[in-house]
N, C-alpha and C positions, 0 to 999 in steps of 0.2 A: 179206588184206582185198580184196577187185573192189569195182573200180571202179564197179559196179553199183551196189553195197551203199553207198558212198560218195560219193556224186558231190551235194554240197546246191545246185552251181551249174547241174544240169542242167535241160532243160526244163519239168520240171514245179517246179522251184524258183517261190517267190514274187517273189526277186531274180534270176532268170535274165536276165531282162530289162533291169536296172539299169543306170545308165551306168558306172558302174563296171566290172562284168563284161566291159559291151561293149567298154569300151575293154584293158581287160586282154588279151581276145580280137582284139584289133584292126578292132575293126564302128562303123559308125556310130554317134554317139551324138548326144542332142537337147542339148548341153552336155557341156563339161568335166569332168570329176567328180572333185572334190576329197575330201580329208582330211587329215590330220594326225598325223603319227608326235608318239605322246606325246599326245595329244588327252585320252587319257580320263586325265583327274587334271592335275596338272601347274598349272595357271594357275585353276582353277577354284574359287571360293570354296565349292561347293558341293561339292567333292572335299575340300576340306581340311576340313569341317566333319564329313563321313562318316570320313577317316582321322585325327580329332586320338585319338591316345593310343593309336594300332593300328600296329603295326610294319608295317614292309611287305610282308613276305612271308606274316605273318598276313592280312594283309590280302587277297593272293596266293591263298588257299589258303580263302578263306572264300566260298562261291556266290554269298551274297545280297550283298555287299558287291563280286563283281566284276560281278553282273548290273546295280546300281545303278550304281557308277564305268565301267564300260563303255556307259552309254547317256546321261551324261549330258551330253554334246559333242553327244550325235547329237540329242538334245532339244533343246538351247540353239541348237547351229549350223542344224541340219540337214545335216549334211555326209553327201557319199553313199556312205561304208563306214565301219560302227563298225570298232575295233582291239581285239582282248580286253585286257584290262586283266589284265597279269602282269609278270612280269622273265624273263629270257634265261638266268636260274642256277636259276629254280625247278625244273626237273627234278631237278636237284641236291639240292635241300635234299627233295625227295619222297624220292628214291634211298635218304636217308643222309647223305649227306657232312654235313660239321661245317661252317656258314658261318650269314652271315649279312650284310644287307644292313646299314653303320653308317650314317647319315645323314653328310652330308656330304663324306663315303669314296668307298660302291657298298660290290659284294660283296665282304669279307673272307670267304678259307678259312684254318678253322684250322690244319689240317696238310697245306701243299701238296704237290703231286705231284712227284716225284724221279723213283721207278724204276719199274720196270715190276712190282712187286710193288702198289705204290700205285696202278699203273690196273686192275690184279687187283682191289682191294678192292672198287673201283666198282660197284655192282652194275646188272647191266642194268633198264632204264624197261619194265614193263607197264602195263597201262591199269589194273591194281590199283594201280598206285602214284598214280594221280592221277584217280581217282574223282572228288574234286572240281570237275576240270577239265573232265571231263562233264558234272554235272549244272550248271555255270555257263552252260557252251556251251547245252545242250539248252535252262535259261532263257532265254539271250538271244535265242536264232533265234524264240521264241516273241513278245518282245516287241519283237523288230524286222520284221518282217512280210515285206517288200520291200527293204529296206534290207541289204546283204550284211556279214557277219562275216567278216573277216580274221583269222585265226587264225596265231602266230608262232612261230620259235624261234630261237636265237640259233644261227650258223653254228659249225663245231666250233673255227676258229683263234680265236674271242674265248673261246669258254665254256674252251677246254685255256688261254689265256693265263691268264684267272680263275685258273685252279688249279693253274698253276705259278705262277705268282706271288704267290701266295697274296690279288691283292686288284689294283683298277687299276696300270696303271703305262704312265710317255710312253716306256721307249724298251724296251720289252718282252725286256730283255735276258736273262733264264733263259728265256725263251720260247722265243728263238731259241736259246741256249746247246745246250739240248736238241735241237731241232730238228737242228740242226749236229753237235752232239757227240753224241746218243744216238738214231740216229735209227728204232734198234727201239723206245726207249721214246715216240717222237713219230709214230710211226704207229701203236702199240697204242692209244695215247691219242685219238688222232685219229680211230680209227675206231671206238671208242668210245663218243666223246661224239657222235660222225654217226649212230651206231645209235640213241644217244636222243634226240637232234632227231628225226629221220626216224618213231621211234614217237610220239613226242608229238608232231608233225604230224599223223599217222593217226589220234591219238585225239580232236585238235580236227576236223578233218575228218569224223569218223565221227558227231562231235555235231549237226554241223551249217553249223560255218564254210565259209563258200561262196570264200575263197582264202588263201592262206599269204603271210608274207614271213620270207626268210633272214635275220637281221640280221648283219653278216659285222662290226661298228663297228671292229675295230682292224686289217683286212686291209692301210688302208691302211700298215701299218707295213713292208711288203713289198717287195721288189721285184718285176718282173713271170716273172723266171725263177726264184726264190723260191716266189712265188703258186703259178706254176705247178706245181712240181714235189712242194712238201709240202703244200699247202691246198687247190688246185683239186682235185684226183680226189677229195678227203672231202667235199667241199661238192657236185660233179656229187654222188656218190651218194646223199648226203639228197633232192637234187632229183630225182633219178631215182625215188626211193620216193614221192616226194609228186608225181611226174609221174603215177603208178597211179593216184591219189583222181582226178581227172578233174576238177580244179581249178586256175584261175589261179595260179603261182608267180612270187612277186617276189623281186630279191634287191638286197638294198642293205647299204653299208659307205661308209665315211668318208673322205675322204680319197683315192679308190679312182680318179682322172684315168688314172691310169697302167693299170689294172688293166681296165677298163670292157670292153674286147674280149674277156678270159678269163673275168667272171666273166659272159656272156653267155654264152658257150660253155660254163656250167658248167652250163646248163639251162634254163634260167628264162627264163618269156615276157613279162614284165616285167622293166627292170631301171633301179631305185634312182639317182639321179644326185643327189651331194650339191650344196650352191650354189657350189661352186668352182670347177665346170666348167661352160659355158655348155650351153646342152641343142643347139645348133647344131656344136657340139665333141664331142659326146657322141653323138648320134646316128647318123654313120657307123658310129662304133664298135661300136655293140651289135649290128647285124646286125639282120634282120626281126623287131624286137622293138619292143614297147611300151616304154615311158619314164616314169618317175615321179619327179617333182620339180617347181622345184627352188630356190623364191625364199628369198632368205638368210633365218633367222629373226631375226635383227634389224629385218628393214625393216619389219615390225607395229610399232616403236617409233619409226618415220619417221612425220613426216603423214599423213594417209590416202592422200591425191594422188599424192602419190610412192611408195606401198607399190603401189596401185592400177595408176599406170604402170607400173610393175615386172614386176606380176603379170600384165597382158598383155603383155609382152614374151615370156615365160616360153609365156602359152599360143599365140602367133604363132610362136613355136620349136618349141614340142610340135608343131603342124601338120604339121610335115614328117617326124616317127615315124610307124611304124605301128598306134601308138593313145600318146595320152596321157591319165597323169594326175594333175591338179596336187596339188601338197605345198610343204612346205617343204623344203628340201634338207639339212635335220637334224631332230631335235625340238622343240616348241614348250618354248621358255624360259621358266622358271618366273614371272619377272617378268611377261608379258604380261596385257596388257589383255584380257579375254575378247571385251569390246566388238568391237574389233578385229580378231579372228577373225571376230566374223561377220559384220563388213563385208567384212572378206576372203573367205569364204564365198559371201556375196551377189553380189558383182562376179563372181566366177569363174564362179560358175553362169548368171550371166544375161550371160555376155559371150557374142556371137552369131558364132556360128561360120557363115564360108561351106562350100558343099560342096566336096569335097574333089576 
């Protein structure tokens, strides 16, 4: 695929221009540009009134249903980059594999990954396996005009956790078992499921998403000569193939204080800061790179005042990266106010930035 062919963020884009882009790219912007990991669904009465009685990965895999739950944050808020509205295992569940998201849970796999026979089975991700994800993307870019599409996939160390574990887990102990004790079966697997991040980045890119983010959520479980040696080089190469599309890459994980200077280094010209780490702490770290975060998602259940003050602290920090842009430092919490959000929204955008 060139770059040519691919490129939704370039100058003849409608969002080329966007403060989002801009700051991704690290350029001037007329304001902040916020969004929100988890945005699209999550706290939204009018998400849960479109998913009651729709599994979620049907829901995942159905166009009209992710063109509506992907635009309806950017209608209510206005916030300045939608998020396609998916999960980090659907590759998976296109491929083949036996899973499924349980409510309450996340993804259970029914027969999780042992040997190297079992990442045999896997079969590689083409853009025929998710046609779908096409024709959602080609809808949205049409009803979002200016407004840029972030397009995701989950980094290869959380999606091989998923299926070696067969489902969530806090101290990701077969994860690592493998990793340590099998570690021809922990890199077949790893650069496996990087091959299909990396293609199902190209396939949202190729539709029209105007930038990517890596979600890496359980890297933090790492240590940093860990990271480095079995997760960093699978995660550079996703981002190396989605460096080709000629679009902003972001990469964010959990947890990740310790990790924040390698998983810069892993490529990515934004990088992800969850609210644990102050973005004045973070910033050194990442190197000439943009910054995305990072107010705790609880303080929406603070007073306004105090969520408010917060949320300029956050962008008077961002000032000193070379581009930010504001979020929440995890996902929006199911309980939230939507209200809320788009106070939060409104503050962020109209807070007045001097030049820099």
């Amino acid at each position: 695929m060139s770059t040519a062919a691919a490129d939704p963020s370039g100058p003849t884009s409608p969002a080329h221009d966007s403060a989002f882009l801009r700051a991704a790219r690290g350029q001037d912007v007329p304001h902040t540009p916020v969004w929100f990991m988890r945005q699209a669904g999550r706290s939204l009465p009018e998400y849960l009134r479109v998913r009651e009685g729709v599994a979620m990965l049907d829901a995942c895999m159905d166009p009209e249903m992710v063109v509506e739950i992907t635009m309806q944050p950017v209608r209510r808020y206005g916030v300045d980059a939608a998020i396609f509205f998916s999960d980090i295992v659907l590759p998976l569940k296109a491929v083949g594999v036996d899973l499924d998201i349980v409510p309450g849970v996340g993804p259970v796999v029914a027969e999780p990954v042992r040997t190297l026979a079992d990442v045999e089975r896997i079969p590689e991700l083409t853009p025929e396996h998710v046609g779908f994800i096409t024709e959602a993307v080609r809808g949205l870019v049409g009803e979002l005009g200016s407004t840029p599409l972030i397009g995701f996939a989950g980094a290869p160390f959380t999606v091989a956790s998923y299926l070696v574990e067969g489902g969530p887990s806090k101290e990701h102990a077969k994860t690592k078992a493998m990793m340590f004790g099998a570690p021809e079966v922990w890199d077949a697997l790893m650069r496996k499921i990087g091959r299909m991040a990396a293609s199902y980045l190209e396939v949202q890119v190729a539709a029209g998403a105007s930038a990517v983010q890596l979600f890496d959520s359980w890297a933090g479980a790492l240590t940093p000569a860990d990271y480095a040696e079995h997760v960093a080089p699978h995660s550079t190469a996703v981002l190396e193939r989605a460096g080709a599309l000629g679009v902003p890459r972001i990469h964010f994980g959990v947890g990740t204080a310790n990790l924040l200077d390698l998983m810069g280094e892993a490529g990515a010209d934004v990088v992800g800061v969850d609210w644990r780490t102050p973005l004045e702490r973070a910033i050194p770290l990442v190197g000439d790179r943009a910054v995305q975060g990072n107010l705790d998602p609880t303080l929406v259940f603070a007073p306004t005042d105090v969520m408010t003050a917060r949320a300029a602290q956050v962008i008077e920090a961002g000032r000193a990266a070379r581009g930010h842009i504001f979020n929440l430092g995890h996902g929006v919490i199911p309980a939230t106010d939507p209200d809320q959000l788009a106070r939060l929204t409104e503050f962020v955008q109209g807070y007045p930035l001097e030049p820099r």
